[in-house]
N, C-alpha and C positions, 0 to 999 in steps of 0.2 A: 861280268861276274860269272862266275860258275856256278855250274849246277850243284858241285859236291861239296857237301860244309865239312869240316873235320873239328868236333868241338876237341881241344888240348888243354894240356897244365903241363908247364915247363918242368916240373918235377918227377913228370911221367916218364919213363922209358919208352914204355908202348907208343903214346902221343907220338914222339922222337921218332919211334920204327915206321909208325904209319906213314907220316911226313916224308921221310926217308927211301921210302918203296913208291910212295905218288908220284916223286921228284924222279924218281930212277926210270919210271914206267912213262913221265912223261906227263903226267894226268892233271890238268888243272883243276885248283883247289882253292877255297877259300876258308884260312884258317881261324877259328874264334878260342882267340886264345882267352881261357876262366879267370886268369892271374889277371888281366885286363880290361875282361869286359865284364866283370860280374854279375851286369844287368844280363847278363844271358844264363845266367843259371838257370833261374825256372823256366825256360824251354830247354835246357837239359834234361833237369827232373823229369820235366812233362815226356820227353823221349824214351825214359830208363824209369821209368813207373817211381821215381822219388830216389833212384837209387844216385850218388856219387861217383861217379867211376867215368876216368877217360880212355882211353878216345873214346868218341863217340860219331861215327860217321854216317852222313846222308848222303848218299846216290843214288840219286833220279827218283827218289822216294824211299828208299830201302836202310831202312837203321840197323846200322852194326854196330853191337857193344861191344869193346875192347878190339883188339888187331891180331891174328893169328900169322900176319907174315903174308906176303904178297904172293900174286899167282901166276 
């Protein structure tokens, strides 16, 4: 299992772009997709202080809201 969660929702763009630059970069990821696991919401929330919004990425501890494009 990897270290980096990427929470997703297939209706997201962003989710899509994050996913998309991981894959390119190489970087294993495990993805928890919302559309499917909905028991993972509220550790979402809990991430994003109650807010809705994907991506939402963990690496090595560090929470990113939303995805500006790889680096």
């Amino acid at each position: 299992m990897s270290d980096t969660l990427i929470y997703t929702h297939p209706d997201c763009a962003y989710s899509s772009a994050a996913k998309m630059d991981y894959r390119k970069r190489k970087i294993e990821y495990t993805e928890i997709d919302l559309s499917k696991m909905a028991d993972q919401i509220p550790a979402l929330l809990e991430l994003t202080n109650g807010e809705r919004v994907t991506p939402v990425i963990v690496e090595d501890g560090i929470v990113t809201i939303g995805f500006k494009g790889g680096t």
